[in-house]
N, C-alpha and C positions, 0 to 999 in steps of 0.2 A: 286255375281254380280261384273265383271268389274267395277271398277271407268273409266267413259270417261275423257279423255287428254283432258283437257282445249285447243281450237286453240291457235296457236301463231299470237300473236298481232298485227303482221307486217300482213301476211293473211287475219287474221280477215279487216284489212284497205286496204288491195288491193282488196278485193271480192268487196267493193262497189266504185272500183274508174272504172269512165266507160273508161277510155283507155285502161287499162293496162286490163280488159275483154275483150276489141275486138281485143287483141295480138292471132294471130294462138299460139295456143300450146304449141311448142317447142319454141318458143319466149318469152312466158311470164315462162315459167320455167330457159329462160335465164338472162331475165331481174333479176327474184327475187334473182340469184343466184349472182347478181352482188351489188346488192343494201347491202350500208353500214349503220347499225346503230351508232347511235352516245345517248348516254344520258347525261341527262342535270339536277342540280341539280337548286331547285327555286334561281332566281339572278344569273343563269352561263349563261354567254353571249354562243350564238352557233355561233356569228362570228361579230367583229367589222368594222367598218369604215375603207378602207382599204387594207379589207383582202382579198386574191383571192377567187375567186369562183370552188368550187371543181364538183358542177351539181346542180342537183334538187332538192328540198327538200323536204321531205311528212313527215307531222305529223301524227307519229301512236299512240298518246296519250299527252294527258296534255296542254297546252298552253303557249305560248311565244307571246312575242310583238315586233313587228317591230317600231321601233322609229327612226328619223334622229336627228341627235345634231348640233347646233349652232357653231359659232365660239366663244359662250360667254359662250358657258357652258348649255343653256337654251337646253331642248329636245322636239321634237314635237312628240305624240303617233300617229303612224299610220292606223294601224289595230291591230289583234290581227288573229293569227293563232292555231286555234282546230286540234282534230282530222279527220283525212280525206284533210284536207287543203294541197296543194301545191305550192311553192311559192320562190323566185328566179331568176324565168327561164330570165327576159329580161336582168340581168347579166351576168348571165351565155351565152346566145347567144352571149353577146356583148364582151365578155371575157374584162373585162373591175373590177377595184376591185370594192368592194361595196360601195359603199356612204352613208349608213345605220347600221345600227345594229341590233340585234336579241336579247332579251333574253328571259328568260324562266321565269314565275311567279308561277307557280310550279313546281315540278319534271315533264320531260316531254322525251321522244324518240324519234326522227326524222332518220327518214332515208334519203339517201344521193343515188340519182341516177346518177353513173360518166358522166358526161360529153361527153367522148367519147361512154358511150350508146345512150345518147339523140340525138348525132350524127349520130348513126347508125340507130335508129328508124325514124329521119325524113327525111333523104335520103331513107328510104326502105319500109316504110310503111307508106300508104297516110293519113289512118283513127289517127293515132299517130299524124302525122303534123298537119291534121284541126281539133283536139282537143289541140294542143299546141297553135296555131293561135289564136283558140276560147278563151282559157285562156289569150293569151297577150292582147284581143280585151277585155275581160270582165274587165282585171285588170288596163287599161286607164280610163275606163267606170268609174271605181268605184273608183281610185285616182281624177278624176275629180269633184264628189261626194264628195268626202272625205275633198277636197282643198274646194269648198263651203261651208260645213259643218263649216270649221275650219275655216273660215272667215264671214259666215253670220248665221250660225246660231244659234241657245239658246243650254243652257245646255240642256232641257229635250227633243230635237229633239235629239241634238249629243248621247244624252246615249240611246235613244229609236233607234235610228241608229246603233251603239254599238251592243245591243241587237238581231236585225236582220239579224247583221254579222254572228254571232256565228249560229245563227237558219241556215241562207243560209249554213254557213261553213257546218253544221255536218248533214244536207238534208237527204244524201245517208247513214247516221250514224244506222238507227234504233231506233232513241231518241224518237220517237212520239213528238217532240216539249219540251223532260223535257233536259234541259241543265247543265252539271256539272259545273258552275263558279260564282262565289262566288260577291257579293256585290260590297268588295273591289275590285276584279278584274275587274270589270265592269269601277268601278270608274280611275283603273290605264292605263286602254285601252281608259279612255275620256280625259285625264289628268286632273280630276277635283276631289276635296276633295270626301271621304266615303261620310260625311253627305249629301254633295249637292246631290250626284249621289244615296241616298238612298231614298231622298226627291223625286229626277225622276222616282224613280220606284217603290214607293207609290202611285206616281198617277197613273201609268202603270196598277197596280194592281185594283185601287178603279174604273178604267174605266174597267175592267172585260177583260184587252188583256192578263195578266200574273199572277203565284201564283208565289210567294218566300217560300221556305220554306231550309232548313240547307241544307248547300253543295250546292246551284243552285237554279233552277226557273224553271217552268213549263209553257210555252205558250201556252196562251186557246185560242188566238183569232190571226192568225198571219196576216190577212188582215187588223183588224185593228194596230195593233204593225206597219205595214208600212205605215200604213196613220198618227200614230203619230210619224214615221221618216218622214214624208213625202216624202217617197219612191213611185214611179210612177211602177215601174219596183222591182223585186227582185236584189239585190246585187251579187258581185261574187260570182259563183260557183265553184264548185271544180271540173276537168274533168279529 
């Protein structure tokens, strides 16, 4: 018997990203031929305050957080980017450096789509641009979410918030709702201590919306997991 070749994992994460399926053919064999991997070891920045922007960026495994830093030192957690996740792009349009940072909380892969492709795809093909539009419209949507959050609400909103990021991010993932990311991860995506952010997903648990178990958590109930973010609407998608 043949052993089957495991897909390669860049693949495996474009099959479920819906642009990059509705490219003709010989476009998305061009796209993939272009796109740069980068890896990241847990605590390696993928790009600081500053830094130019080289294009697009899709997580094809692991997790990093986006945070902005103070002029005092102090950092604010902004999201947190899974696999399937795409994120960047209002830089990159704006060629403009970033004003944020990236890092990785564990080992993680990104790939890196240049610039002058994203060029090429939104001058050439329509379904590409009003899937990049729909991304810049969802991701105000949900900084404006985010900036409430970070201003009026409780800790067990923010990490039940948190929680439904990851579910939205990894949608097109295959997961059935079981998420790889760990307690303390949860807690460094809220910026709020392990204990507190365990105490929030305790209760998550004892009201029947999630299980924890080693390595992640399993969502049993995601309509209500957004009613204990108080989520109206689902969160950013990935397009």
């Amino acid at each position: 018997m043949k052993r089957r070749l495991a897909p390669c994992p860049v693949d495996k994460m474009l099959d479920v990203v819906p642009w990059y399926k509705g490219l003709p053919e010989l476009e998305r064999h061009l796209v993939r031929s272009e796109l740069r991997m980068v890896s990241l070891a847990a605590g390696e920045y993928l790009f600081r305050a500053g830094s130019r922007s080289p294009g697009w960026y899709g997580m094809v495994e692991g997790l990093v957080k986006w945070t902005s830093r103070g002029v005092d030192g102090r950092s604010l957690s902004l999201a947190g980017f899974s696999t399937g996740s795409w994120f960047g792009e209002a830089t990159m349009i704006r060629r403009e450096p970033f004003e944020y940072e990236v890092v990785a909380l564990r080992p993680s892969r990104v790939v890196i789509l240049p610039r002058d492709t994203c060029e090429r795809l939104w001058n050439n093909n329509i379904e590409f641009t009003k899937a990049l539009m729909a991304h810049l419209a969802q991701r105000v949507d949900w900084l404006m979410a985010s900036y409430t959050g970070n201003v009026l609400l409780d800790v067990d909103t923010t990490v039940a918030r948190a929680v439904a990021a990851q579910v939205d991010a990894e949608q097109h993932s295959g997961t059935n709702g079981r998420l790889k990311i760990s307690q303390e991860e949860i807690a460094s995506l809220c910026g709020v201590s392990r204990q507190r952010c365990n105490a929030a997903l305790t209760q998550l648990a004892r009201a029947g919306v999630l299980q924890t178990h080693y390595g992640g958590m399993t969502i049993l109930d995601r309509d209500a997991l957004y009613k204990f973010a108080k989520i109206n609407r689902k969160p950013l998608t990935h397009v």
